[in-house]
N, C-alpha and C positions, 0 to 999 in steps of 0.2 A: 376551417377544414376545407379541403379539395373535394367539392359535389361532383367532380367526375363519376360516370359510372363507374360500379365496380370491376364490368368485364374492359371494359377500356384500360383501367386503371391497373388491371391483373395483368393485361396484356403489354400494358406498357413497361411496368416492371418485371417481367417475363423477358425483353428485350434489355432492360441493363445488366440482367441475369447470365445472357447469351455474351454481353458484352463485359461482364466479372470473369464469368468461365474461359474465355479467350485470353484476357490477362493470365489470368493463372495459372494455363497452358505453356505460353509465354515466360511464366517465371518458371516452367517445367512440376511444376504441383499437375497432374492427372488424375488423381484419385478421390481427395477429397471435393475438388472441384467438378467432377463428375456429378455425385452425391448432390451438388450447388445445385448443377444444373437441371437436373432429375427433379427433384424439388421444389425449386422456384417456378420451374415451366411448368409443371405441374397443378399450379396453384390456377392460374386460369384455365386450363384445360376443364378441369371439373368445373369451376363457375360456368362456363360454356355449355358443362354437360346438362348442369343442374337448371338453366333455363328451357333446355329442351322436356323438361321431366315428366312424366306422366300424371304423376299426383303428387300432391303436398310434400307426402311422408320421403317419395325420391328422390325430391327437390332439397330437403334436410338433408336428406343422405348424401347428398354429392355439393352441400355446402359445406356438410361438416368435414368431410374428405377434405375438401379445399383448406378450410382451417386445420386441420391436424398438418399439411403438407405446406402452411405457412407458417408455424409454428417449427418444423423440420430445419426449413427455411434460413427461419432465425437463428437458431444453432449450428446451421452449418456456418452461415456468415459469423459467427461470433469465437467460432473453433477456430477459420481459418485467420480472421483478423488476430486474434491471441496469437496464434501460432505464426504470427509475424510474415504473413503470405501476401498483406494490404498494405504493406508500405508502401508509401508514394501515392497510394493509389486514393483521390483526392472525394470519389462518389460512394462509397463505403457509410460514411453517416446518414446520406441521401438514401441510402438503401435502408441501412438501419429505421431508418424514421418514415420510408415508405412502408417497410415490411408490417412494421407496428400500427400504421393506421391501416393497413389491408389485416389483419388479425382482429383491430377492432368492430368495424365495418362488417365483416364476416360473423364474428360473433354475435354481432346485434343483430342480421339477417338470420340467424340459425334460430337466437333468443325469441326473435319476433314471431317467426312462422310458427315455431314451437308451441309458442303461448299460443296461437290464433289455433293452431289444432288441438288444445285443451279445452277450448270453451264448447 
């Protein structure tokens, strides 16, 4: 597994996000690829937010925001790949397989904190 941080790792995937949505503009898709970009860039933005948090409970709340909007994420990249908008387009599994370990990582942050505010 990649011990990158998470905010690094958000952010860097955040940037091959800017650079799917530009293909896709390119192949003239504007719509759903909006959706893309909304989404994915989204996913760090809250990590971001959620280090700044005031307490525990904010800090959950703007992780799980993070995971619900990587989870969005997923489903846009899997609508647009189906819907045949990825051909050619060779960083697609890259993404795939980035997105699914930044879902997991985020869950086990949400999981963790969670539990440490139950005891």
């Amino acid at each position: 597994m990649n011990d990158k941080k998470i905010d690094k790792r958000t952010f860097e995937f955040a940037m091959k996000i800017v650079q799917a949505y530009k293909f896709l503009v390119g192949r003239k898709e504007f719509v759903l690829s909006k959706q893309l970009l909304r989404a994915g860039t989204s996913i760090g933005a809250n990590v971001q937010e959620a280090q700044a948090a005031q307490s525990r409970k904010d800090f959950v709340s703007k992780m799980a925001i993070a995971s619900k909007e990587a989870r969005e994420t997923l489903y846009w990249l899997r609508l647009l790949a189906e819907s045949g908008f990825f051909n050619g387009d060779s960083s697609l599994d890259d993404m795939y397989a980035e997105i699914r370990s930044i879902i997991n990582i985020i869950t086990r942050i949400v999981k963790t904190t969670t539990d440490k505010n139950s005891r």
